[in-house]
Z-matrix of the N, CA and C atoms (Angstrom, degrees):
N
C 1 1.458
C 2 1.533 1 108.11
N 3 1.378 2 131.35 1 140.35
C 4 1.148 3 139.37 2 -171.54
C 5 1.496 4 105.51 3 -73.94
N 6 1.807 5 123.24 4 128.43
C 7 1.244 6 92.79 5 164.47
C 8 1.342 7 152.08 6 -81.83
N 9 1.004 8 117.79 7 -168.03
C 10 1.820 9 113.71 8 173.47
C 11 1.221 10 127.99 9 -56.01
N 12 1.326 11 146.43 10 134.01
C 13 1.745 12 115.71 11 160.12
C 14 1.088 13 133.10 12 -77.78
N 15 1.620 14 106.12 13 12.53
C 16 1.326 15 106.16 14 158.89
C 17 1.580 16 124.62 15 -111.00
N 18 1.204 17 91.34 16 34.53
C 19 1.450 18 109.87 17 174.18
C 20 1.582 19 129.45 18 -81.71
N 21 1.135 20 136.70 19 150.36
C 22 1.762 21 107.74 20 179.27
C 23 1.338 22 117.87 21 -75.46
N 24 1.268 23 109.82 22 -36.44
C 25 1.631 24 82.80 23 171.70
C 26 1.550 25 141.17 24 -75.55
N 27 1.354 26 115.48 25 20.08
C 28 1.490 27 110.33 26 172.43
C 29 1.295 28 91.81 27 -130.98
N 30 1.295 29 143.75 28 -50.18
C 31 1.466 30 129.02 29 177.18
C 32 1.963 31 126.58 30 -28.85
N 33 1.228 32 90.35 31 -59.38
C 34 1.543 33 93.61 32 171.85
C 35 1.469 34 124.05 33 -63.94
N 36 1.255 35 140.43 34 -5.66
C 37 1.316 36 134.16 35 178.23
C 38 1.651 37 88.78 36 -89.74
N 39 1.632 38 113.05 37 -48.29
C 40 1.395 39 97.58 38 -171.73
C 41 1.825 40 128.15 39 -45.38
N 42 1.624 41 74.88 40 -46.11
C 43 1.727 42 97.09 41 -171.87
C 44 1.948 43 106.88 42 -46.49
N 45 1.353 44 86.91 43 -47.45
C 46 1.899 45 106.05 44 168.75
C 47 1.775 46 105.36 45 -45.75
N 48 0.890 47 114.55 46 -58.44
C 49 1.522 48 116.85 47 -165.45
C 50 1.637 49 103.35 48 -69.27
N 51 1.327 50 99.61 49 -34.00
C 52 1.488 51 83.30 50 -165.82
C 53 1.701 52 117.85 51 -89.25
N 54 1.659 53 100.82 52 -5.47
C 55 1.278 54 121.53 53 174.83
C 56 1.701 55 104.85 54 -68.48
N 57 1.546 56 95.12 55 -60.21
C 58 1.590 57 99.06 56 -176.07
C 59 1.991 58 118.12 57 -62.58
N 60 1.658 59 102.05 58 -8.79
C 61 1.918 60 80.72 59 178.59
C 62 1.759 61 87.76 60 -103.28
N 63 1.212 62 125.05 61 -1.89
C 64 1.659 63 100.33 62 170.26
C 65 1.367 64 83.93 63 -71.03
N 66 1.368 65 136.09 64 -90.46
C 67 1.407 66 135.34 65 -148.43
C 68 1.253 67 114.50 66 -13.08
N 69 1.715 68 109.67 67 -53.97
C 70 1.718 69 108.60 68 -175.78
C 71 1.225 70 110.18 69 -78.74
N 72 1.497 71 122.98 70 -4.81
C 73 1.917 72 123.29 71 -174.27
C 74 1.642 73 75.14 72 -74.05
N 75 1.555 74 137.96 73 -61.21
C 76 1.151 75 139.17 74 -122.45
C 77 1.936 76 102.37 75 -84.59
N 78 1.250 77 97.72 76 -33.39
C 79 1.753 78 130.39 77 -174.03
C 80 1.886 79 86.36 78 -72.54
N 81 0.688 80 109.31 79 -97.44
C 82 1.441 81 124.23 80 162.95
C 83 1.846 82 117.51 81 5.86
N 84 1.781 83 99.15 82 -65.21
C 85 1.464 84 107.44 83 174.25
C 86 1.689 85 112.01 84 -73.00
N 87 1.311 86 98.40 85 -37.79
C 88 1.663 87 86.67 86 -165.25
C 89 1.422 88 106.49 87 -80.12
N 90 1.653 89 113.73 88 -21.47
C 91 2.151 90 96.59 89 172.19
C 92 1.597 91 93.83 90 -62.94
N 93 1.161 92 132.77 91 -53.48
C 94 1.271 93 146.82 92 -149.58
C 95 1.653 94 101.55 93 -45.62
N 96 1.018 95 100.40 94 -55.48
C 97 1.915 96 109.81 95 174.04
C 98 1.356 97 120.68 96 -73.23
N 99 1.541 98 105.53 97 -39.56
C 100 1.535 99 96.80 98 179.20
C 101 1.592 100 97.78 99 -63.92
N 102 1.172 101 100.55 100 -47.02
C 103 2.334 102 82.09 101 -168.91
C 104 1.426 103 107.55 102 -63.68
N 105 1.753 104 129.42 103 -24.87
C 106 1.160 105 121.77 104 169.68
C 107 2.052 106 112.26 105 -56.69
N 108 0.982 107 101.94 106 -44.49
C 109 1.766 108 98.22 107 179.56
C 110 1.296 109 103.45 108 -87.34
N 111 1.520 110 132.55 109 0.13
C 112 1.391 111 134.98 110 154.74
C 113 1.833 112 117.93 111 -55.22
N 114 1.687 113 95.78 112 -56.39
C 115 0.863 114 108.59 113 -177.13
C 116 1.523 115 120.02 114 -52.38
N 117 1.365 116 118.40 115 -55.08
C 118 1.609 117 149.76 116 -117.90
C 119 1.971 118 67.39 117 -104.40
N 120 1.087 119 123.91 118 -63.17
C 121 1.612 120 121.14 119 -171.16
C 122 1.592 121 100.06 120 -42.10
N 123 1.818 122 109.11 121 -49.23
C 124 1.649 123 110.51 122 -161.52
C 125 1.348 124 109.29 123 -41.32
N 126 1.259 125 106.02 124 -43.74
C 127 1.902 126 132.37 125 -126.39
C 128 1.917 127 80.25 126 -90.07
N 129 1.611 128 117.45 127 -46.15
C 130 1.433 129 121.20 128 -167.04
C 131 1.361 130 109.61 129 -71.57
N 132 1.267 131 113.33 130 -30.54
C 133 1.614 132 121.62 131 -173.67
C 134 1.852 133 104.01 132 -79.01
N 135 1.260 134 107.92 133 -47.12
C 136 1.453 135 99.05 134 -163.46
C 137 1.759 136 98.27 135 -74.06
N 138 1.528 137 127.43 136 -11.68
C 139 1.111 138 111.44 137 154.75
C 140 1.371 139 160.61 138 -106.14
N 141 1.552 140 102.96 139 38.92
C 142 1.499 141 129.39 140 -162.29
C 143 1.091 142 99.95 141 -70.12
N 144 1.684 143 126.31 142 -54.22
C 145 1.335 144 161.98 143 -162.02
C 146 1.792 145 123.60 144 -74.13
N 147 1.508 146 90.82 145 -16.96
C 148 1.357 147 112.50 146 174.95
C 149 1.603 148 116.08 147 -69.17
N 150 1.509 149 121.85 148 112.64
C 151 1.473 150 112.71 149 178.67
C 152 1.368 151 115.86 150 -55.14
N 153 1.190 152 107.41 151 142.34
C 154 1.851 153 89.74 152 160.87
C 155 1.064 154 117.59 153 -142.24
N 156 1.583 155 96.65 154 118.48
C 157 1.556 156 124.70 155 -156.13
C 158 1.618 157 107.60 156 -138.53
N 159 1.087 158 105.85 157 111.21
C 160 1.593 159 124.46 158 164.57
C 161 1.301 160 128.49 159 -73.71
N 162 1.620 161 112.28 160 81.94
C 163 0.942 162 125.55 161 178.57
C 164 1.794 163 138.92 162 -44.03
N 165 1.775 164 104.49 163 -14.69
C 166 1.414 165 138.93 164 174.63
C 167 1.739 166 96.87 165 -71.60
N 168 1.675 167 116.99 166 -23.00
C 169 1.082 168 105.02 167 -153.55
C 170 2.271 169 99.29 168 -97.74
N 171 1.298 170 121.08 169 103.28
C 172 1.607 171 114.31 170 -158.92
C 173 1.699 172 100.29 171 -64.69
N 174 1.076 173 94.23 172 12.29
C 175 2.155 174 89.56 173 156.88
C 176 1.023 175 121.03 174 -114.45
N 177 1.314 176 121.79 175 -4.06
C 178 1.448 177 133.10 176 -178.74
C 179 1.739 178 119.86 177 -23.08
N 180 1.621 179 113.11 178 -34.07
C 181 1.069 180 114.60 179 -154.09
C 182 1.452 181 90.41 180 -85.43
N 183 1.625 182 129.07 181 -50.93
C 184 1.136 183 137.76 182 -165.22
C 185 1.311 184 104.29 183 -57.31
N 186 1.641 185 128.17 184 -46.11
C 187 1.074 186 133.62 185 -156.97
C 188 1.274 187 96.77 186 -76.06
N 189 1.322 188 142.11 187 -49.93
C 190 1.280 189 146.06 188 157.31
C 191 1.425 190 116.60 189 -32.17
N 192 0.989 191 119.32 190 -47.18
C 193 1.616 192 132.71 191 -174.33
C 194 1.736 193 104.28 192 -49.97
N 195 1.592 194 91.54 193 -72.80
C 196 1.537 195 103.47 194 164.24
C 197 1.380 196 114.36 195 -21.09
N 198 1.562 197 107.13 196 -71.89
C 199 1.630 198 107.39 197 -157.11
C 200 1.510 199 103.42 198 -49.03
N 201 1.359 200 116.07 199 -35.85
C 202 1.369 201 121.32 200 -161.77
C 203 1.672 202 129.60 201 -71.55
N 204 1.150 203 97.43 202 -31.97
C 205 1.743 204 121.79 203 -160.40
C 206 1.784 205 88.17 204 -93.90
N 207 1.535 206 111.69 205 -29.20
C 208 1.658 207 106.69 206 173.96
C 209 1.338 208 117.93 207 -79.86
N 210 1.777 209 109.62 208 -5.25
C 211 1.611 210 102.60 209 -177.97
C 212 1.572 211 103.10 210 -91.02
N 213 1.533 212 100.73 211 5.60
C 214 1.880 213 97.41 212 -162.12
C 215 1.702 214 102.51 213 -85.12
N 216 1.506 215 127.66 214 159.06
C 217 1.532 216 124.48 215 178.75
C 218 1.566 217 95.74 216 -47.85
N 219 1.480 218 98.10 217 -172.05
C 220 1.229 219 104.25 218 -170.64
C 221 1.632 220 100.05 219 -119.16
N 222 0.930 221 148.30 220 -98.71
C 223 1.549 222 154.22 221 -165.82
C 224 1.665 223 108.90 222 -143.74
N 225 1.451 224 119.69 223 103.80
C 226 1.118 225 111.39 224 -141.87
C 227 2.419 226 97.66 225 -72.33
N 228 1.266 227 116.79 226 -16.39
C 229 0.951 228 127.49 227 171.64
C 230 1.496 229 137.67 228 -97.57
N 231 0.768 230 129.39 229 155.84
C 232 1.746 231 137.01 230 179.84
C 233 1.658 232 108.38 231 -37.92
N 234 1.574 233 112.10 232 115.94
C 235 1.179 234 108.37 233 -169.28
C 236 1.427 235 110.49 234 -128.60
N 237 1.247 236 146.50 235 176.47
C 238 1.733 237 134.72 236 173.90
C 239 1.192 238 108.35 237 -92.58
N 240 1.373 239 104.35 238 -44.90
C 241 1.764 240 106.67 239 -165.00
C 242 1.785 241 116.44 240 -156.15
N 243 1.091 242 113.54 241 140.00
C 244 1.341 243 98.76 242 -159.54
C 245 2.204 244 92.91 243 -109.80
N 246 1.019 245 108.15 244 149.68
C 247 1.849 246 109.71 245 174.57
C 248 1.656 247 107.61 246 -142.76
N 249 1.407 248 88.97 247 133.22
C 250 1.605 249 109.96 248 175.99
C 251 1.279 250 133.00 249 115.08
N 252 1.094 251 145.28 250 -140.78
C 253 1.735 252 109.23 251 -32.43
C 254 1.188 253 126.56 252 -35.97
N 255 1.348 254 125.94 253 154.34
C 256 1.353 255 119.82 254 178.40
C 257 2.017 256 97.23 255 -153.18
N 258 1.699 257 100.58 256 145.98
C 259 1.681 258 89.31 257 178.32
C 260 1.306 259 109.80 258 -60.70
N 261 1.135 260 109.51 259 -163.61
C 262 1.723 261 127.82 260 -172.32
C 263 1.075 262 116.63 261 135.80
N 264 1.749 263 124.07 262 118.14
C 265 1.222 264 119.42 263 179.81
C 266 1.499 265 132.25 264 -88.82
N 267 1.090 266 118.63 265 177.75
C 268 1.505 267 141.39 266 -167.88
C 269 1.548 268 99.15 267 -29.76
N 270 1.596 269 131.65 268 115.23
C 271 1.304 270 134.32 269 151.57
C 272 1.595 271 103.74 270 -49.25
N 273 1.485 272 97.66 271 153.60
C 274 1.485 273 117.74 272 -164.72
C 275 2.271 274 99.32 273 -57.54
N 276 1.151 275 96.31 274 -38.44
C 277 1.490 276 94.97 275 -161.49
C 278 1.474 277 95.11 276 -80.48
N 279 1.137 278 127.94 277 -51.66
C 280 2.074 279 127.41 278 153.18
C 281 1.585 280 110.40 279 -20.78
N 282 1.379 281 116.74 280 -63.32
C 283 1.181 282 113.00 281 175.39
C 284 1.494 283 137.24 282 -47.60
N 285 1.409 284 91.09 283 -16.99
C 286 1.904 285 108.90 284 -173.02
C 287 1.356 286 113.50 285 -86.70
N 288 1.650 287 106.77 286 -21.11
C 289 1.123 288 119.40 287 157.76
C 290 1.523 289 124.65 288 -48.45
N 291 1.336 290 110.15 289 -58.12
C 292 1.616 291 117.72 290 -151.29
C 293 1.704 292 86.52 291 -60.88
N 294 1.514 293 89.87 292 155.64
C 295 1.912 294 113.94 293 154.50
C 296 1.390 295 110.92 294 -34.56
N 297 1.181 296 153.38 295 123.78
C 298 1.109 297 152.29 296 159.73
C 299 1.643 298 122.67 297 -43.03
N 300 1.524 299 124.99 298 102.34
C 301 1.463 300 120.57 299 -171.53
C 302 1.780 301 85.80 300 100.58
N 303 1.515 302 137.21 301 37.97
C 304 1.280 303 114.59 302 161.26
C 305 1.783 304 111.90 303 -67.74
N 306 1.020 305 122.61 304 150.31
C 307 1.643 306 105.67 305 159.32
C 308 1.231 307 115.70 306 -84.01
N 309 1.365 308 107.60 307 159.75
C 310 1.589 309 128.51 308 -171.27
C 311 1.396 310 106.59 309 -72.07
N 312 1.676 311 114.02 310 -34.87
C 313 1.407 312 108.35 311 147.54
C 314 1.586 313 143.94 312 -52.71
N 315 1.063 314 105.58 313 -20.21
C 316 1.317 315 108.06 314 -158.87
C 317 2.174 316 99.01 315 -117.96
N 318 1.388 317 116.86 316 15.32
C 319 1.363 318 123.93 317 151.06
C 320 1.415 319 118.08 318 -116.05
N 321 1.118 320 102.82 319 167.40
C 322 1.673 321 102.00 320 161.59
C 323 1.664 322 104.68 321 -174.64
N 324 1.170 323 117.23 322 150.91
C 325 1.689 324 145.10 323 179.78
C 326 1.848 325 122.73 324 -106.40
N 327 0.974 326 104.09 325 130.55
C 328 1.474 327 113.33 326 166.12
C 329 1.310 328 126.39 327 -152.57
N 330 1.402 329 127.60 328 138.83
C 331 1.460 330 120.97 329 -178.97
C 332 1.457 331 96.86 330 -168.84
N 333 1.870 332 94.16 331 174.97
C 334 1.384 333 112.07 332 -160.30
C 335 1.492 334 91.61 333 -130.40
N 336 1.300 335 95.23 334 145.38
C 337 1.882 336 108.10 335 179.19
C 338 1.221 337 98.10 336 -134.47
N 339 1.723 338 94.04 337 132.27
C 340 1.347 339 135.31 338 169.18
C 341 1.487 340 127.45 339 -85.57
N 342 1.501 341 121.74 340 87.75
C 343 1.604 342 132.66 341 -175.51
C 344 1.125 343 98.56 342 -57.18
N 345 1.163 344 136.58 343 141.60
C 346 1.328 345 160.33 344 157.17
C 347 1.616 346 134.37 345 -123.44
N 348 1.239 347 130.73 346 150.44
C 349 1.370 348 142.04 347 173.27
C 350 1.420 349 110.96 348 -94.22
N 351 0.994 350 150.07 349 89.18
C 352 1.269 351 142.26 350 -168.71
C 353 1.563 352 123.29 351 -54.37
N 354 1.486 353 102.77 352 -26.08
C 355 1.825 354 102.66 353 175.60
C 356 1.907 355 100.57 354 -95.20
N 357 1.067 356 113.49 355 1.12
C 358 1.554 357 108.07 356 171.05
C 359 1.734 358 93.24 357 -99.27
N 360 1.177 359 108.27 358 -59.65
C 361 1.632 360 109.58 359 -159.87
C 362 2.262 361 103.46 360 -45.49
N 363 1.316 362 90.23 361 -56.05
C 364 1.656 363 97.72 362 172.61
C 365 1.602 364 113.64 363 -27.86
N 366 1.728 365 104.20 364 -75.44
C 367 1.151 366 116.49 365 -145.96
C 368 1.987 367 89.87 366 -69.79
N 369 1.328 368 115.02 367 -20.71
C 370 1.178 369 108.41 368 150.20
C 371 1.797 370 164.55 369 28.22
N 372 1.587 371 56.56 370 -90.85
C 373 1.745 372 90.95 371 -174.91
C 374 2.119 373 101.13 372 -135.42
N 375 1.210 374 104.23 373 26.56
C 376 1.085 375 123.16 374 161.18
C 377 2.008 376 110.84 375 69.91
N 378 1.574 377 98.98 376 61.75
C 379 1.458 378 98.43 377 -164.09
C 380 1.450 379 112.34 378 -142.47
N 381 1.010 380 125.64 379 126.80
C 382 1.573 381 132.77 380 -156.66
C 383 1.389 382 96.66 381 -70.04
N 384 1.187 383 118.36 382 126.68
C 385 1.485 384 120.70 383 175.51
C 386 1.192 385 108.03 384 -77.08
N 387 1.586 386 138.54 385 92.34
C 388 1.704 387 124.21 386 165.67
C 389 1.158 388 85.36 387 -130.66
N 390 1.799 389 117.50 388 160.18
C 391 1.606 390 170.99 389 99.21
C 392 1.366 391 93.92 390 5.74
N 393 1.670 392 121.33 391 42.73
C 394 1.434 393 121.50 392 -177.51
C 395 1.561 394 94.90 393 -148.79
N 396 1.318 395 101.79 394 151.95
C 397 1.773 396 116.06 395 -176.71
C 398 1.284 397 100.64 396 -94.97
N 399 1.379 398 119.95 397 -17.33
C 400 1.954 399 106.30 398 170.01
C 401 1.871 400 116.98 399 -60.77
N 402 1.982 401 78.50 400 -44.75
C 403 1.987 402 75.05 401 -177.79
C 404 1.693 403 112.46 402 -91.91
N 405 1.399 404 118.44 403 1.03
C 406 1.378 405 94.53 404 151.63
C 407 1.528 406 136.25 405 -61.67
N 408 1.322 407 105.85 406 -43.18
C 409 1.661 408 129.32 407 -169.82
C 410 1.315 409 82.42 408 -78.64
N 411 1.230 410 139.91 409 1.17
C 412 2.113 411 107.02 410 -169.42
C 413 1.764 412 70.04 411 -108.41
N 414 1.281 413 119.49 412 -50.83
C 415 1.693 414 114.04 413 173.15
C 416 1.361 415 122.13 414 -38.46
N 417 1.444 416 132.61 415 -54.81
C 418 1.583 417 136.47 416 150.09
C 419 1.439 418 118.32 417 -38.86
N 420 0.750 419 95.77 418 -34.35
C 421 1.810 420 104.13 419 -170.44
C 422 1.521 421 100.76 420 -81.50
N 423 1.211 422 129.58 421 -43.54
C 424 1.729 423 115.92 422 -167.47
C 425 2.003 424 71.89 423 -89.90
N 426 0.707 425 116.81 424 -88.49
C 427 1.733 426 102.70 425 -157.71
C 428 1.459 427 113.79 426 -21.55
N 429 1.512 428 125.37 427 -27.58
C 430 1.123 429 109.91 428 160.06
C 431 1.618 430 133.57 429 -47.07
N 432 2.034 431 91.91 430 -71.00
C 433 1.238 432 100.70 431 154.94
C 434 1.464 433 151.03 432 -7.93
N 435 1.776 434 97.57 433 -60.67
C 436 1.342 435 115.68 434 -166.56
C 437 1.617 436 99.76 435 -102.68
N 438 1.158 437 129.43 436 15.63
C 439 1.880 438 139.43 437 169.62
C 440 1.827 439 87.96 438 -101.99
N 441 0.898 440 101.26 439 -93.71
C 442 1.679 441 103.62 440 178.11
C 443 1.607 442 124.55 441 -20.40
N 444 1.015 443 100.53 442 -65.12
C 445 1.770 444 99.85 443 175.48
C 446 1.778 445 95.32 444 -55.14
N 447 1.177 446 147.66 445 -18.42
C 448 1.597 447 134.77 446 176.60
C 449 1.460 448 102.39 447 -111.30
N 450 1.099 449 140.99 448 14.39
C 451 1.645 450 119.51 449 -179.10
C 452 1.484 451 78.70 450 -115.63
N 453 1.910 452 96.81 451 136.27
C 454 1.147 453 115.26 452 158.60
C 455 1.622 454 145.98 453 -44.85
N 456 1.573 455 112.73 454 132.22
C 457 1.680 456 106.80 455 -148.73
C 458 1.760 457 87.42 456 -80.52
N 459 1.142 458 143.71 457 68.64
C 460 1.507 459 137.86 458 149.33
C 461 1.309 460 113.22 459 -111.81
N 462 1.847 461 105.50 460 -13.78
C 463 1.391 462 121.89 461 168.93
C 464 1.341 463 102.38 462 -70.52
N 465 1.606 464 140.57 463 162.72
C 466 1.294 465 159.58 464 126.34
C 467 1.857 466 110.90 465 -75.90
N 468 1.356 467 99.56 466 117.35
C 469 1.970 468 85.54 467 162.89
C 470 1.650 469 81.98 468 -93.64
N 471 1.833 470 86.25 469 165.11
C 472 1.341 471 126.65 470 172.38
C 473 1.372 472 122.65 471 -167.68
N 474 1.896 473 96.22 472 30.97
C 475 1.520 474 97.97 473 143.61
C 476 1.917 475 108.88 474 -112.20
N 477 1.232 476 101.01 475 173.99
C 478 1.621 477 148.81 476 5.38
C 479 1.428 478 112.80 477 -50.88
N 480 1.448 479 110.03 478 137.82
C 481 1.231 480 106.74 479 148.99
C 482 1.167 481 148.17 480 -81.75
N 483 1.233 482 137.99 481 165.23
C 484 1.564 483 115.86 482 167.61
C 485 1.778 484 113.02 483 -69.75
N 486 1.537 485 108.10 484 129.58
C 487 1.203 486 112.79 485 167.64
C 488 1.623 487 133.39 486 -18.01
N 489 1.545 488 104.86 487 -49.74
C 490 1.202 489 136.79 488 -166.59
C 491 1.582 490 104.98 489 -74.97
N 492 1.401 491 96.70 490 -16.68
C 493 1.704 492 102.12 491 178.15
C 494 1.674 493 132.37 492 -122.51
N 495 1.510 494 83.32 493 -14.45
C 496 1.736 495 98.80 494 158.86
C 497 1.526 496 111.09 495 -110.05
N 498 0.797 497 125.60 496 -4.15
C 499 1.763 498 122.96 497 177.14
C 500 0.878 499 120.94 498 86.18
N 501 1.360 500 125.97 499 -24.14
C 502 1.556 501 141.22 500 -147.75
C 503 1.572 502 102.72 501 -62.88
N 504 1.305 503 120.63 502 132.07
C 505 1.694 504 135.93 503 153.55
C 506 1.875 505 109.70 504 -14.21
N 507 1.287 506 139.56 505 87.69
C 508 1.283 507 120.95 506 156.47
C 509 1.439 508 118.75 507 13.40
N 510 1.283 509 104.73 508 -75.15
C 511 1.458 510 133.70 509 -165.04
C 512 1.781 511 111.86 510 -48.52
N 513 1.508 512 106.76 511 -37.51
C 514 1.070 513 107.67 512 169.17
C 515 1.413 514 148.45 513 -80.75
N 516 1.428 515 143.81 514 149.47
C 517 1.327 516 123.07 515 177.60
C 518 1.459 517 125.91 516 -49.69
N 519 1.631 518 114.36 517 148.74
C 520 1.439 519 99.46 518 -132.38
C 521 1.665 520 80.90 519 -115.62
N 522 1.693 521 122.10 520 8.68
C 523 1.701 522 112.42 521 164.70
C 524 1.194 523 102.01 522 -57.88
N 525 1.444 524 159.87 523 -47.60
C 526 1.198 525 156.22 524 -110.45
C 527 1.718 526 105.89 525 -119.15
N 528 0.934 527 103.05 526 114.35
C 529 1.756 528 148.57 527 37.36
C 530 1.471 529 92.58 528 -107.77
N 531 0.795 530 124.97 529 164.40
C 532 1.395 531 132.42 530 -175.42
C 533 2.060 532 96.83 531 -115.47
N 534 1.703 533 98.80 532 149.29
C 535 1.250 534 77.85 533 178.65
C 536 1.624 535 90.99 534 -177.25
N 537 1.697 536 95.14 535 147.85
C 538 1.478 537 105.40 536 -159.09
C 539 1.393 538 106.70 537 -119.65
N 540 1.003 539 126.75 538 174.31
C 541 1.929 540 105.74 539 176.13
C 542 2.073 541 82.10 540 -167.48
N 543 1.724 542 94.54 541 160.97
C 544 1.144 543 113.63 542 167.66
C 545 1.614 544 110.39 543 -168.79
N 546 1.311 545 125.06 544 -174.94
C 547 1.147 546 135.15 545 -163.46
C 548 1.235 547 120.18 546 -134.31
N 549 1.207 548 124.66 547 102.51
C 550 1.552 549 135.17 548 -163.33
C 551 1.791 550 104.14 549 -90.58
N 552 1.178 551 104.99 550 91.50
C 553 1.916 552 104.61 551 -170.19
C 554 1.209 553 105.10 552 -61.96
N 555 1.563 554 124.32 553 -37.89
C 556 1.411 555 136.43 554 -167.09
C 557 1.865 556 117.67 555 -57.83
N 558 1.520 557 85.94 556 -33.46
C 559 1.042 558 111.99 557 -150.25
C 560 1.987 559 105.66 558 -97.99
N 561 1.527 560 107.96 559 -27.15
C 562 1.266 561 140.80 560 -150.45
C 563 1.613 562 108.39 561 22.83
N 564 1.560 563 107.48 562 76.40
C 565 1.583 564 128.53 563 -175.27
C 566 1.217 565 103.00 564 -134.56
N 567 1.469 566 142.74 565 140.21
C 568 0.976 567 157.25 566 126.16
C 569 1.598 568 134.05 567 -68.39
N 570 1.284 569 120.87 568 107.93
C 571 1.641 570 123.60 569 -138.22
C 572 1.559 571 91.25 570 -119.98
N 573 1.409 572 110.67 571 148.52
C 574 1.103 573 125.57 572 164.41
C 575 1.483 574 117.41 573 -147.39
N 576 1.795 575 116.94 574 146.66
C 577 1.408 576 107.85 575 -162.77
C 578 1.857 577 86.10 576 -116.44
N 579 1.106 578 116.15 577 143.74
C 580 1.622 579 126.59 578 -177.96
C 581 1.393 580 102.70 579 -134.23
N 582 1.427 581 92.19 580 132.62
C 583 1.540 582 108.28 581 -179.04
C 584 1.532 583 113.20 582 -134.13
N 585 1.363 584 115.87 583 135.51
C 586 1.732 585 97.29 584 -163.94
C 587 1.866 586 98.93 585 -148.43
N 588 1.415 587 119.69 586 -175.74
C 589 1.607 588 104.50 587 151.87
C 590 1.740 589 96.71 588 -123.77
N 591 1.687 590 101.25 589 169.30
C 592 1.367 591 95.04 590 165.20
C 593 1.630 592 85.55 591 178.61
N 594 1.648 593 101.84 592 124.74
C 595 1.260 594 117.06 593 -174.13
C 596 1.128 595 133.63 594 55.18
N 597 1.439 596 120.81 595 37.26
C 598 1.548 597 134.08 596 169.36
C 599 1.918 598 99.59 597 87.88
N 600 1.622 599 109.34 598 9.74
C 601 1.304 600 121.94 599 176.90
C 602 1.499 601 114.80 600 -96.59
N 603 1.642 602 123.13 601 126.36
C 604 1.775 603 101.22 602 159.20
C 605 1.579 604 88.85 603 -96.45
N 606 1.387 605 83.79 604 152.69
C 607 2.002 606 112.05 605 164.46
C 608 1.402 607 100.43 606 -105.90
N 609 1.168 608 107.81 607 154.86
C 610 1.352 609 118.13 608 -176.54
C 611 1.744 610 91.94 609 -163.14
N 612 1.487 611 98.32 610 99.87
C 613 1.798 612 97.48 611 -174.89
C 614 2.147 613 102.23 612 -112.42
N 615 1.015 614 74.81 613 176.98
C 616 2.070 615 89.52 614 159.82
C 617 1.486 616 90.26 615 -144.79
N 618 1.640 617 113.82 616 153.71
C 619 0.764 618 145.65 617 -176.37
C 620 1.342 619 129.69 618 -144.66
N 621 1.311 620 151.89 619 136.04
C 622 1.387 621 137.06 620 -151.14
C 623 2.171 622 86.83 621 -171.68
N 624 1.982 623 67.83 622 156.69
C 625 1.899 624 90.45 623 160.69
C 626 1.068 625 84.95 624 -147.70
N 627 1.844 626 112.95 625 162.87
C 628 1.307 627 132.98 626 155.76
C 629 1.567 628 118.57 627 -105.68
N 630 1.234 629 118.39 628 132.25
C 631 1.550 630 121.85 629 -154.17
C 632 1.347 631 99.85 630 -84.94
């Protein structure tokens, strides 16, 4: 005679089976979610970094400019007063850069200048203030230093420049202007960061064309 199913020997294998496919429904859901909030993290992280710039918008470039030149350090020494962003186009040795025939539309400049005292700014950054061209350049030289070691490595430097292309006095230290450049594919811009003195002022610009 066949037995019962409520007998022990066929009840319990069932009970087994049906224990073991919740387990894997349960195995099953929870990888299933963790790689879903795996994912959903990937997707948020790789776009923190993403500009966002509205190209519909015909200032786009400036407004961009801005964002950029404000992510840069600030003046690595004692300063009075800081101004900007403000536009301003391409320094003469920036300009030598661009493609030849860029349009005047299709660049644009912005930066912020840093007022300074020169016998505060020196003693600073640890630099004897004298009416001498040794302790200016040892003064250029750690501000070089100390800009570089903080601007982000997606920049390239590619100063020194050649003399012949920054103008600069022989005589003087030959980091200056200092200047970094990179290539925004996303963006199809070519960026450059310029750093210079002029009149007890640092500049600290970005600069860009779109190709």
């Amino acid at each position: 005679m066949p037995k019962s199913l409520n007998q022990k020997g066929v009840i319990s294998p069932l009970l087994i089976i049906v224990i073991v496919i919740f387990c894997l429904v349960g195995i099953w859901f929870f990888f299933g979610q963790a790689k879903f909030s795996s994912d959903k993290s990937t997707v948020k992280q790789t776009n923190v970094n993403t500009p966002q710039v509205d190209k519909k918008d015909k200032d786009w470039m400036y407004k961009y400019c801005q964002e950029e030149v404000l992510k840069l350090p600030e003046a690595p020494f004692k300063y009075k007063s800081k101004e900007g962003p403000t536009r301003s186009g391409a320094m003469v040795w920036i300009s030598k850069m661009f493609p030849e025939g860029t349009r005047f539309d299709h660049q644009v400049g912005c930066s912020i200048g840093y007022k300074y005292n020169e016998a505060e700014a020196y003693a600073s950054v640890g630099v004897e203030h004298k009416f001498d061209i040794k302790y200016a350049n040892e003064f250029s030289k750690s501000v070089d230093e100390l800009l570089t070691a903080k601007i982000d490595s997606s920049w390239e430097k590619i100063s020194p420049l050649d003399k012949k292309v920054s103008s600069e006095p022989g005589y003087s230290y030959g980091g200056f202007p200092m200047v970094f450049k990179r290539e925004n594919k996303e963006l199809g811009t070519v960026e450059y960061i310029d750093i210079f003195f002029g009149a007890s002022i640092l500049y600290i610009k970005v600069e860009l064309y779109t190709k």
